[in-house]
N, C-alpha and C positions, 0 to 999 in steps of 0.2 A: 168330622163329617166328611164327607167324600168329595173332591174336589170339584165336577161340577156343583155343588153348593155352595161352595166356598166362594165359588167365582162370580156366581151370579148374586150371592150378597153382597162382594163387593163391587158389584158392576151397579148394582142398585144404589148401595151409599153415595156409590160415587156420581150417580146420575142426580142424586138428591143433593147434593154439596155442591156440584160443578155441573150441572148440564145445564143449566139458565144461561149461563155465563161461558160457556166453553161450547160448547154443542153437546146433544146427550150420546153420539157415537163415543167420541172422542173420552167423557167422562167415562160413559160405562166401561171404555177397553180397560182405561188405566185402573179404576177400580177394580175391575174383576182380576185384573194381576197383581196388584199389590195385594189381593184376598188371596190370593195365589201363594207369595212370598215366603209364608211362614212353614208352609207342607216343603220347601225345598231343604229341609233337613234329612227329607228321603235318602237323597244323594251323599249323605255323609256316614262313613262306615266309622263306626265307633267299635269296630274291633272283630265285631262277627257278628250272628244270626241272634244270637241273642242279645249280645249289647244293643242292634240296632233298634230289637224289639223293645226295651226297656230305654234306653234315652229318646227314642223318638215325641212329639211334643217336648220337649225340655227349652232348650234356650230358644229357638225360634219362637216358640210359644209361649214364653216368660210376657208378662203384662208389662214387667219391670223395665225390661230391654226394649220393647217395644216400643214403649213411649221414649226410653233416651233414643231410638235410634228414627222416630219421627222426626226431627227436627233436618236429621241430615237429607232423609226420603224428601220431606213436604217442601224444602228449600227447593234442591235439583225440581223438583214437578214444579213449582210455583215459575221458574226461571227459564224451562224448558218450555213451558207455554208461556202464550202474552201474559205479559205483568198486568194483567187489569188491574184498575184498583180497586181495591175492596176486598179483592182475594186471595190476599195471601194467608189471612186471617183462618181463609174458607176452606186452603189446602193441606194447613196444619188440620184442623179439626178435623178433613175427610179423610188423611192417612193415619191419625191416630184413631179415630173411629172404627175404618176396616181391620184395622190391625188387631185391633181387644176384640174384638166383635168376635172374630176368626177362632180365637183362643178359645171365647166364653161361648162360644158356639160346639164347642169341641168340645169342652167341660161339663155338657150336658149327654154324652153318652158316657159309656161307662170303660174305656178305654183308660183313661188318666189323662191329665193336663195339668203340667208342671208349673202352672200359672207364677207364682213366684220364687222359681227360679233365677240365682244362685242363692237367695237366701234361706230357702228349703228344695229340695229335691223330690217333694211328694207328692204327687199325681192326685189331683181331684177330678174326678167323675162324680154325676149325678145318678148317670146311667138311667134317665128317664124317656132317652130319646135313642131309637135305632142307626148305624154311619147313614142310612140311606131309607127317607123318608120320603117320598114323591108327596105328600100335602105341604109339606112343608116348604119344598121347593119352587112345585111348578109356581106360585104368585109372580113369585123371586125371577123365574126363567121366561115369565110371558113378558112382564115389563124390561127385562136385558133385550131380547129379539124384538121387541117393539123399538129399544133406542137404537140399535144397532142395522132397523129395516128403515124407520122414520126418525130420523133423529132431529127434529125439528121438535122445541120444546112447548109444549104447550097446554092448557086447563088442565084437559082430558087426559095427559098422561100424566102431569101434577096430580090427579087424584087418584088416580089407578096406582103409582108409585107410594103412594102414602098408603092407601091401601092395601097395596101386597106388603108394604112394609109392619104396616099395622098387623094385622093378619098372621102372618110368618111369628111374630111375636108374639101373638097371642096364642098362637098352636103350641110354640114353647113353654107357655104358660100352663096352658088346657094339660099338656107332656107332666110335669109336675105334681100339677094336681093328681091326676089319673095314675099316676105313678102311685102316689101314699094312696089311694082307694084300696089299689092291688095290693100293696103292703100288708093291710086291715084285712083284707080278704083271704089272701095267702095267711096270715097268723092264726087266724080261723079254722080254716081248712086242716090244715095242720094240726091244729093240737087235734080237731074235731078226731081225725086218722090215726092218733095215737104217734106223731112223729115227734118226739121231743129233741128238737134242732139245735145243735150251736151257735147257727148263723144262718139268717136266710136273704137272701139276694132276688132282688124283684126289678126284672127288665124286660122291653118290648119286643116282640117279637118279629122279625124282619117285617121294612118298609111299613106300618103303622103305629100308633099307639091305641089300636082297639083289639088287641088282641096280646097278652103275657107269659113272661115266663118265668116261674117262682123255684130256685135252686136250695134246697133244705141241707147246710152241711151237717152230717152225725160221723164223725171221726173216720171210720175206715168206710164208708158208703156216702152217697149223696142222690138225695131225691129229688126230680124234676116234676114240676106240677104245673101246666099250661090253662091259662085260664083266659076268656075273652071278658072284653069290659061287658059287654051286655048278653049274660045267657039267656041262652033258649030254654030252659031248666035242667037240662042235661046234667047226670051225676058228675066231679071230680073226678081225675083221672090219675094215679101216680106212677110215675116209674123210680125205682128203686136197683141203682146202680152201684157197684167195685167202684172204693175211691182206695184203693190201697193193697196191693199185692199181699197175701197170705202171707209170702216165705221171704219176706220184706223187711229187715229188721232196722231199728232206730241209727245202729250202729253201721252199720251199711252206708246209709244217706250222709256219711260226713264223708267218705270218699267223692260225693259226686255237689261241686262246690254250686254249681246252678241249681239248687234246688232251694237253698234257701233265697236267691235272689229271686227264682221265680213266688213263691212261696209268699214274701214281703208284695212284688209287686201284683200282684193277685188277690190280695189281701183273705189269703186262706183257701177261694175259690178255686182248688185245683185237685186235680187227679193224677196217680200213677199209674202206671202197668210196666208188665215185664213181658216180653216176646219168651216164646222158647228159644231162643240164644241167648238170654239173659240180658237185651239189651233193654235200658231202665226208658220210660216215657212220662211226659207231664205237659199236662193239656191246662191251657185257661181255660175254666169252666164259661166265665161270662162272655165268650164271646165266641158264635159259633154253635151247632146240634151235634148232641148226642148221635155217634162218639166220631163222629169227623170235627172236628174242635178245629178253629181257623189258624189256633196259636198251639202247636202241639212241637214239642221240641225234644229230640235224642240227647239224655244227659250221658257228661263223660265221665267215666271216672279217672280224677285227678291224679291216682296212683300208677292207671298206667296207660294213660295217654300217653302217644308219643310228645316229645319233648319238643317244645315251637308250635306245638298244633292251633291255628288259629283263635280255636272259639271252645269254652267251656260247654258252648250245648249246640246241636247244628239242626234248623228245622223240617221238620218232617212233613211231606206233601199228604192231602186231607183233600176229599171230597165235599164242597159246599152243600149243596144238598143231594139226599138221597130219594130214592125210588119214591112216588106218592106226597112226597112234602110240601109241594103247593098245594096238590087238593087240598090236602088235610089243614094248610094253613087256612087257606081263603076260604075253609067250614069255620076256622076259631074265629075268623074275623068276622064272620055272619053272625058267629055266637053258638056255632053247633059243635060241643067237645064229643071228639071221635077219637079212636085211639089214633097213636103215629106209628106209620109201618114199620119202620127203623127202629121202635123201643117197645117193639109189641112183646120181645118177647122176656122182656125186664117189665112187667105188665104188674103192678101189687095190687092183687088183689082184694075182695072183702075180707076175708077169711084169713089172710095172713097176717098174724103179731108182727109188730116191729118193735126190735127190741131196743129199749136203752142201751148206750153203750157211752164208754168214759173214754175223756180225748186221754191216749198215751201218754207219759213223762216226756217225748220229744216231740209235742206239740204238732201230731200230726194233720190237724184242721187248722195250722198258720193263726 
């Protein structure tokens, strides 16, 4: 999630553990930076543009590390402030609380979270929830500005903190659910259009969960199908896009070694292209609109890259959103499917077969 979120969950925990007892300014600071802590792997260059893309959440974000490394955080805070007694007890449990929390808060978009890390390296995502959900937050950001304007603790903000606490939790919850809805609906939809998919991928579409996005991979194409949780009856909408350059071959892709690590960590979700200068591209499909993709990266090829060249792949700058895109968003989230100006013209129609097609022998849909 995005780091204001981060911060004001842990400015919450921490007012809930320690602001009886400490004051609520003083808890919520320390909390919201140790919620803070684990994103400071940003700063660390694991090699290039694309390593940093793929190790990030890793070891900061491990559940594993985090708890050995409460004890040495929750000492220094426990000693750095009055030793009151009774809680020291209160400072372990609120630095290992914001700590997992951070992770498994992360772990619910669709990004990856290395959660047990070193003993696997595999990114979990739920991918149920958007980086940047404002229902989710604001509970979370009214009660931090409360401790941090009135930090005098008492009833009234004792319920309101359990309440945004509550609350925030249970929208993760509600995320979930609404998620497998979409899933049922997108499988639906789907076959109903004649798309006989390899893999289909169902995530929320910026800042809510009442509006989706259903990605259909068919080996060389991939179909995008936006659907809001409550329509207005409005037909389905599909657009039908190039997942795989024509004059592309299997043999080609072993000169260019970041395709298979993007490939893996995508888990198939991805697209190529070729410019006319033949330079090769690959976009994470789940993260980001059609075709400005957030995570779009220039592969090299290993044959004849210069020699030392830093990074197997170097990323490529992408427009967040395009012409009309909030309208069109904040119609899906009303519940009214209208086309998107940006894929009008990748538009499938009634009338158009879509045909089966078989993944290649070099496992072109990962």
């Amino acid at each position: 999630m995005d780091s204001v979120t981060q911060f004001v969950l842990g400015a919450g925990l921490g007012a809930a553990f320690l602001g009886k007892k400490y004051g609520l300014r003083k808890a919520a600071l320390t909390g919201g930076l140790i919620g803070t802590l684990p994103d400071l792997d940003v700063f660390w260059d694991y090699g290039g543009p694309l390593e940093n893309f793929v190790q990030h959440r890793s070891a900061t974000h491990s559940v594993l590390l985090q708890t050995l490394a409460t004890p040495f955080i929750a000492e220094g805070l426990w000693r750095v402030f009055k030793k009151i007694e009774g809680t020291r007890i209160r400072a372990y449990l609120a630095v290992w609380t914001i700590l997992i929390t951070h992770s498994l808060l992360d772990a619910t978009t669709i990004y990856g979270t290395q959660l047990l890390w070193p003993l696997t390296k595999d990114p979990y995502g739920i991918g149920s929830m958007f980086i940047i959900d404002p229902l989710y937050t604001l509970p979370l950001l009214i009660v931090t500005l409360w401790a941090l304007i009135r930090p005098k603790w008492t009833t009234a903000y004792r319920n309101t903190l359990a309440g945004a606490l509550c609350f925030s939790t249970a929208y993760l919850g509600w995320s979930v659910y609404a998620q497998n809805l979409m899933q049922v609906k997108a499988a639906h939809l789907f076959k109903l259009r004649g798309i006989n998919a390899e893999k289909v991928l169902v995530i929320p579409l910026p800042f809510s969960t009442f509006a989706w996005k259903a990605i259909a991979i068919q080996s060389d194409t991939y179909t995008n199908l936006y659907m809001p949780l409550v329509n207005s009856g409005s037909e389905p909408v599909f657009y039908q896009h190039d997942r795989w350059p024509s004059n592309l071959t299997c043999a080609q892709l072993t000169n260019f070694p970041a395709h298979n690590i993007l490939q893996s960590f995508t888990k198939g979700f991805y697209s190529l292209t070729q410019s006319g200068d033949g330079r090769l591209m690959q976009a994470d499909l789940r993260m980001g609109m059609t075709p400005n993709y957030v995570f779009r990266f220039e592969l090299k090829n290993g044959k004849t890259s210069v020699e030392g060249a830093k990074s197997i792949a170097e990323r490529a700058t992408s427009n967040r959103a395009l012409e009309g895109d909030f309208q069109w968003l904040g119609k899906m989230i009303a519940g009214d499917v209208t086309t998107r100006p940006a894929e009008n013209s990748h538009l499938l129609n009634k009338q158009q077969i879509v045909a089966a097609r078989n993944s290649p022998k070099c496992a072109k849909s990962g």
